[in-house]
N, C-alpha and C positions, 0 to 999 in steps of 0.2 A: 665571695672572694674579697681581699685586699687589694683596694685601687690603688693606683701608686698617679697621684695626683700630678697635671701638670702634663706638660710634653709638647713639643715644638710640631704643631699641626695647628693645618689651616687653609683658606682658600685664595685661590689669587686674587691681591690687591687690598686683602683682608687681613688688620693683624689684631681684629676682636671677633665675638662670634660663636666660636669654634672653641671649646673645650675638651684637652684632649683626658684622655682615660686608660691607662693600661693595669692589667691585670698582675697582681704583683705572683700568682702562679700562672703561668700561661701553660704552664703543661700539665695544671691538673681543670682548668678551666679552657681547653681551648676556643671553644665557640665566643667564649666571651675576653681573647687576650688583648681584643683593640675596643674599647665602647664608646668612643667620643661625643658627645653631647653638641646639638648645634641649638643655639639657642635663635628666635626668629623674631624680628619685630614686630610688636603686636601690632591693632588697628587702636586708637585712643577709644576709650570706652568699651571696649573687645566686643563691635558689631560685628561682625561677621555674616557673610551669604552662607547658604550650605553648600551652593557649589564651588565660593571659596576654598573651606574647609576639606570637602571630597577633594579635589587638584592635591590642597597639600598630603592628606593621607594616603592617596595612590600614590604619590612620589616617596613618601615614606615609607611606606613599605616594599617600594622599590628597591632602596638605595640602605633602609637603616632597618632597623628591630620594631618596628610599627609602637613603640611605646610611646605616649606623649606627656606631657605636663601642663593641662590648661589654667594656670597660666603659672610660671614659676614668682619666686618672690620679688624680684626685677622687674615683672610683668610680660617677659615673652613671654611667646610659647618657646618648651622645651624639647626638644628633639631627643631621646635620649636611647643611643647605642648606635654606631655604624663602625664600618673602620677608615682607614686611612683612606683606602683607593677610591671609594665611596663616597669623600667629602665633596672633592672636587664637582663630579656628577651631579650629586644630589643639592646641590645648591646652585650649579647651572639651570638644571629645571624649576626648582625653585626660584627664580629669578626672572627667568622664562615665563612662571605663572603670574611675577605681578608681588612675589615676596623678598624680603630683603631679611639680613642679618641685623640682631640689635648687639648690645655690647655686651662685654666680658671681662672679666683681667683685672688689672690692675689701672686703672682709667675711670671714665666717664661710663655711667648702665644706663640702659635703656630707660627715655621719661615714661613714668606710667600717671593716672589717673582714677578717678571715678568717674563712671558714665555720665556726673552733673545734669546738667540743664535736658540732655535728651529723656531722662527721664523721672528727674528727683523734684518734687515741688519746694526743697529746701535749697537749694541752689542758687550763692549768692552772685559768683563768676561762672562761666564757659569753662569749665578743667578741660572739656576736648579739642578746643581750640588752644590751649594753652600749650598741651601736650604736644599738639599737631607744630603748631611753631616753633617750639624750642626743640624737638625733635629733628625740624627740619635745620632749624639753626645750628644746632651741632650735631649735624648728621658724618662731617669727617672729622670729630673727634670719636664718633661710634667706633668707625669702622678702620679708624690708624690711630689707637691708644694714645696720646701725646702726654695727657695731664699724670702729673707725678703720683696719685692715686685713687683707690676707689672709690667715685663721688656718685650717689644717686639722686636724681630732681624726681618729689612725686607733687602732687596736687590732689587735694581734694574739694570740692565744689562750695562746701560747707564743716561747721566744728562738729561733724558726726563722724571725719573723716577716715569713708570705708578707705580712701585708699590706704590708708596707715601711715599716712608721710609725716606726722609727726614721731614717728617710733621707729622707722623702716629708711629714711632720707635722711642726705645730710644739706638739702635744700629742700624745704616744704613750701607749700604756699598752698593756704588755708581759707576758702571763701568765708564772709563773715560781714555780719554788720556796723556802723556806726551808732545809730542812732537808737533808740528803744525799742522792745518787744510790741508784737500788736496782739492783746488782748482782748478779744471778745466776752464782755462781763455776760450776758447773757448765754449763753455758749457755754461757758465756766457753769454757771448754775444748772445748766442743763444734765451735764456730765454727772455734778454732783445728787441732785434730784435721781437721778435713775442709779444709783449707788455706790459711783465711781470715792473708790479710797486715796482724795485729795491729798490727807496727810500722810497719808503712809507713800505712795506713786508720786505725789509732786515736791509739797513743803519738806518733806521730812528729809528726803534726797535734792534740794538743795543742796551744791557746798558752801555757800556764803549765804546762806538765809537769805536771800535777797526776796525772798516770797512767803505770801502768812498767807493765812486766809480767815478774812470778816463771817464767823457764822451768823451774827446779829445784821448786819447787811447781805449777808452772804453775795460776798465783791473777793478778787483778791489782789491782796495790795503788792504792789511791786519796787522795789527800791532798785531804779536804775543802774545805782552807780556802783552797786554791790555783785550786779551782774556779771559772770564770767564767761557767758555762751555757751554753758555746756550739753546744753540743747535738750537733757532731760523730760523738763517741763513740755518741750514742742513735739520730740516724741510720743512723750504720755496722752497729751490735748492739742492733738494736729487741726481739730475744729475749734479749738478756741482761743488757741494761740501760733505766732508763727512767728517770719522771722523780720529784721524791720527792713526799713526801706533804703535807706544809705546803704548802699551795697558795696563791696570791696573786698580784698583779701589782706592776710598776713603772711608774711615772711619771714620761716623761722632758719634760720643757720645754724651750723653743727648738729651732725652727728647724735643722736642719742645713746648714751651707754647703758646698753645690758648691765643688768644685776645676774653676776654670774657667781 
């Protein structure tokens, strides 16, 4: 069917959340002429218990079409189908269990992350503690729209950033080093010795050549300043290289635009 996007639904005290959805035939689809979408704030890092996740799926299938979305592009979780009479209920027990609503609309979206530090050895900041705060910081612009449009904060821990927040946000904040790569020359030879394709896997994927590699010392040489973090290298030789020690992040502003 054609949704007919949009519609004045919602819960009390809530004016994000809540996605409404109606069926643009409702009388050749009628099971599905109300589907509204509630979207749920995730946990930073999306830990979850399983007896978290049980509570919320029994309520959901209580109250909505048991379909879910782990995790939509915002980072909740996605709710997706119930109707009108249904909102109310199903997010009182929801609520009840210890879950709240993340954002929607035209406003502030839910902060998402990468799980960082809990479990990445590449992790220059805390993205879960990052998330968890600014979360809580603007937790009533979540949930009473105010800002003039739709702005999303992600984080990700390091420049490998699973969360996507430089392509998906229009506030990122990017864990990252100041100071130089730390290089294990012995390490390196080792890789190489058992017949890892240094040039083709590291030098050659460079984008700034900032790395050669010595066969006659068999060393590789590094030109710092040529360096852009794109972690390639730390990827490819997680044993012989990593990331440095000045730790910190970046902060990038606006929006990325699609090539459409």
């Amino acid at each position: 069917t054609h949704w007919k996007h949009g519609g004045i639904v919602g819960v009390k005290g809530y004016g994000g959340g809540v996605i409404g959805r109606y069926s643009a035939r409702p009388d050749e689809f009628p099971n599905v002429a109300e589907f509204h979408t509630l979207r749920v704030n995730q946990v930073p890092g999306f830990f979850y218990t399983t007896k978290a996740l049980r509570d919320l799926c029994e309520t959901w299938d209580k109250y909505g079409s048991g379909l879910t979305n782990f995790h939509g592009s915002a980072g909740d979780i996605v709710l997706l189908g119930t109707t009108t009479q249904n909102l109310q209920p199903c997010f009182d027990e929801l609520s009840e269990k210890g879950w709240d609503l993340g954002g929607s609309g035209g406003g502030l979206r839910t902060p998402s992350g990468c799980v960082g530090m809990a479990r990445c050895e590449f992790a220059c900041i805390d993205s879960m503690d990052f998330v968890l705060e600014v979360t809580r910081h603007f937790q009533d612009a979540l949930h009473r729209p105010a800002w003039p449009y739709k702005f999303k904060i992600k984080c990700s821990a390091c420049p490998n950033d699973c969360a996507a927040a430089t392509a998906r946000s229009d506030f990122a904040v990017i864990g990252t080093w100041r100071d130089t790569l730390k290089i294990d020359q012995e390490a390196v030879r080792e890789y190489v010795n058992n017949g890892f394709n240094i040039y083709g896997l590291v030098i050659g994927k460079c984008p700034t050549k900032a790395l050669d590699w010595d066969a006659e010392k068999k060393e590789l040489k590094f030109c710092a300043e040529d360096c852009v973090r794109c972690m390639n290298c730390i990827n490819m030789m997680p044993k012989a290289i990593s990331i440095g020690s000045e730790r910190g992040a970046t902060v990038l502003i606006g929006g990325k635009a699609p090539v459409v």
